[in-house]
C-alpha positions in Angstrom: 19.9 -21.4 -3.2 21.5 -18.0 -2.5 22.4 -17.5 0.8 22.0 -14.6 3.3 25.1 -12.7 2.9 24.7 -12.5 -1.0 20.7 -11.8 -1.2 22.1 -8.8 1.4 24.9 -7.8 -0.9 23.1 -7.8 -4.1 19.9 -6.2 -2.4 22.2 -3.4 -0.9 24.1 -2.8 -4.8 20.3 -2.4 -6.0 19.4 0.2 -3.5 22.6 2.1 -4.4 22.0 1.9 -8.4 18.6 3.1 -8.0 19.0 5.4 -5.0 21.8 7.6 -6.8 19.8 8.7 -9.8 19.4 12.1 -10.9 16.6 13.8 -8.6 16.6 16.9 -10.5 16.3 15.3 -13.5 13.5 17.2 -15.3 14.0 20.1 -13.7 14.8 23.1 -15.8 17.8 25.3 -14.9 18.9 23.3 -12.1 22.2 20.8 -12.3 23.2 17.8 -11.2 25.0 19.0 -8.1 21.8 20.8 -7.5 23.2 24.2 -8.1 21.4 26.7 -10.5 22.5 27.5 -13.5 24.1 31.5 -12.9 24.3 34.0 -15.9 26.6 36.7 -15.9 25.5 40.4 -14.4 25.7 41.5 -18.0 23.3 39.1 -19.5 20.7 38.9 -16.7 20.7 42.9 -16.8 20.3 42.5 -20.8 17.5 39.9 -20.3 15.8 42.5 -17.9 15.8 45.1 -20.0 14.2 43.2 -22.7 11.4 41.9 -20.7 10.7 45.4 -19.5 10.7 46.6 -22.8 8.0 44.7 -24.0 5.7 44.7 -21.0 6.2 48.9 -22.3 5.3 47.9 -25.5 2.3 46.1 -25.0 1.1 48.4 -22.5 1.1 51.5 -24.8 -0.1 49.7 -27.5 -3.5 48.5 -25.0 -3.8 52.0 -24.1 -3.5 53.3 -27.9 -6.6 51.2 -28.4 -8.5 52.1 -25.5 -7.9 55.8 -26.6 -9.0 54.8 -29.9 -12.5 52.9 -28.7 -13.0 55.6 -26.5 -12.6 59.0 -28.9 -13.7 57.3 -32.4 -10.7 58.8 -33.8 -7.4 57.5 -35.7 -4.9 56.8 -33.4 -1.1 57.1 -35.2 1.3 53.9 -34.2 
């Protein structure tokens, strides 16, 4: 039979296998170390931009059709 001090050693190298896994593991964006991922000034300014531009976009477009609805009319796009 195994004795004390090996059931506590092996018991002890299970606890540190499974107690250093990933626990952000599933997580988009966010490393290992925790950390989140950083984009350059350029690209996040870029990535703005084209987010804002098509919130624009589908704003005039709704309010081309409600002008349309409303007046009956033809509305040029």
């Amino acid at each position: 039979m195994i004795n004390k001090s090996k059931s506590f050693f092996l018991l002890t190298c299970l606890f540190l296998l499974f107690g250093c896994s990933n626990p952000y593991k599933g997580f988009k964006g966010v490393e290992t170390k925790g950390m989140k991922k950083k984009k350059l000034p350029s690209q996040q300014l870029r990535d703005d931009y084209d987010k804002a531009s098509k919130k624009m976009v589908r704003a005039y477009k709704k309010e081309q059709k409600k002008t349309k609805r409303r007046l009956g009319s033809e509305v040029k796009e």
